[in-house]
C-alpha positions in Angstrom: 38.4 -149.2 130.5 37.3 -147.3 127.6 35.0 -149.8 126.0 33.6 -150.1 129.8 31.4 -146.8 129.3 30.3 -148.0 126.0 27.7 -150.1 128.7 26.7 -146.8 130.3 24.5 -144.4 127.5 21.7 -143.1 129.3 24.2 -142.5 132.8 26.2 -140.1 130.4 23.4 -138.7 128.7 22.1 -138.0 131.9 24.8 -136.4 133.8 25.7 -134.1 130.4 21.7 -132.8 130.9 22.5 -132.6 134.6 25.7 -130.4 133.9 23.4 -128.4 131.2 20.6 -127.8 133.5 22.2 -126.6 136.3 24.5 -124.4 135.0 21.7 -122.4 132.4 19.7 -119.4 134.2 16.7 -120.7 136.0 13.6 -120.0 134.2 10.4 -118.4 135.8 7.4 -120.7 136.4 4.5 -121.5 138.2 6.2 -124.0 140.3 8.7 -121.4 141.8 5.6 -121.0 144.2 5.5 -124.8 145.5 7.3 -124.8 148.5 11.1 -126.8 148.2 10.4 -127.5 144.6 14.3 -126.8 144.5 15.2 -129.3 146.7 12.9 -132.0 145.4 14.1 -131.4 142.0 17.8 -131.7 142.9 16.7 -135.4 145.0 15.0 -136.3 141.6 17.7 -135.3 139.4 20.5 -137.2 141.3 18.0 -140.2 142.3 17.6 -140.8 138.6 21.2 -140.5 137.4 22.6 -142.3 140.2 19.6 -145.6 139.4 20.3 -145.3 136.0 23.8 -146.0 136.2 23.4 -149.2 138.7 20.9 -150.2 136.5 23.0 -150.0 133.6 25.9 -151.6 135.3 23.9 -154.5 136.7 22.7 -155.0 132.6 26.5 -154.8 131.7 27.5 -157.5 133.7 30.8 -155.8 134.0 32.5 -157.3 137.2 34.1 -154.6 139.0 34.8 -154.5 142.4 33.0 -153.2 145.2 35.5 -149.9 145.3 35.3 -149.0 141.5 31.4 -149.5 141.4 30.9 -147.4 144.8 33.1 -144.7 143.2 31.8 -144.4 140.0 27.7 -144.7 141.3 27.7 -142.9 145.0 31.3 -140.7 145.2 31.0 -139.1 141.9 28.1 -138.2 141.0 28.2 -136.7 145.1 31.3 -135.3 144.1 30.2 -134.2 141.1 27.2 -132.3 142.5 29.9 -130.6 144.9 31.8 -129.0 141.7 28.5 -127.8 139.9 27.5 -126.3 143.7 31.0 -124.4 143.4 30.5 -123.4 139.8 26.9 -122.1 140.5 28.1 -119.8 143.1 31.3 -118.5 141.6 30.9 -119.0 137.8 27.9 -117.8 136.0 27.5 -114.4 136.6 24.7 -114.0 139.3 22.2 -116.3 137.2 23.1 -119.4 139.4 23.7 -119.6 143.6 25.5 -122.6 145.1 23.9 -123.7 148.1 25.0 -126.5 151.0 21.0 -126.9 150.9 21.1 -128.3 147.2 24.3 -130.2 147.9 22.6 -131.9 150.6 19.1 -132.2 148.4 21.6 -134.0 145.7 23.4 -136.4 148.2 20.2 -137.4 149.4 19.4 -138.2 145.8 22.5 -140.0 145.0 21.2 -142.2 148.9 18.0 -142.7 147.3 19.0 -143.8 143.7 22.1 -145.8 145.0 19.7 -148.3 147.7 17.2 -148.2 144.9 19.7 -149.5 142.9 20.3 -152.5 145.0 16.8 -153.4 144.7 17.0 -153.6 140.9 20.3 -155.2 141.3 18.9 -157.8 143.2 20.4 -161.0 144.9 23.7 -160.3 143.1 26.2 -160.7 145.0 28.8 -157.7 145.2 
């Protein structure tokens, strides 16, 4: 299994700038005014990881079953976005807030990257 993420650069990248982003105090900007721009940019930030990875697991051609490749590109990074929701509330001092809004923002984003997924994947089978 270890030689199994060497097929998977850009999903790790990814989630470490994911973990980085939202645990570092929010800066001010002009988009704060744009109504949701939160939400939007937790559905973009999960929709991307989550596409990246089955688009680097269809390039691997690693042939892992249904249950691993469900775990690894819709339960994890869901989960995943749970624990940083969690950390956000409890762990960084009042610059962060965990909310069930961004929790569902990022599920939503994990929906969207996983069935746009498929469609790169293609006819393969799985």
């Amino acid at each position: 299994m270890k030689n199994e993420w060497k097929c998977f650069p850009l999903t790790l990248l990814l989630t470490g700038a994911v973990w980085v982003l939202c645990l570092m105090p929010v800066p001010e900007t002009e988009l704060g005014d744009v109504p949701m721009i939160d939400k939007w940019t937790h559905v973009a930030m999960y929709g991307v990881l989550t596409l990246t990875f089955w688009t680097e697991l269809r390039r691997s051609r690693l042939a892992w079953p249904l249950r691993k490749r469900l775990l690894w590109g819709v339960i994890a990074p869901i989960a995943m976005s749970g624990v940083l929701e969690l950390l956000q509330a409890y762990c960084t001092g009042g610059n962060r807030s965990g909310e069930w809004l961004d929790f569902a923002a990022n599920t939503v984003g994990v929906a969207v990257g996983y069935g746009l997924g498929r469609l790169v994947a293609g006819r393969k089978k799985n």
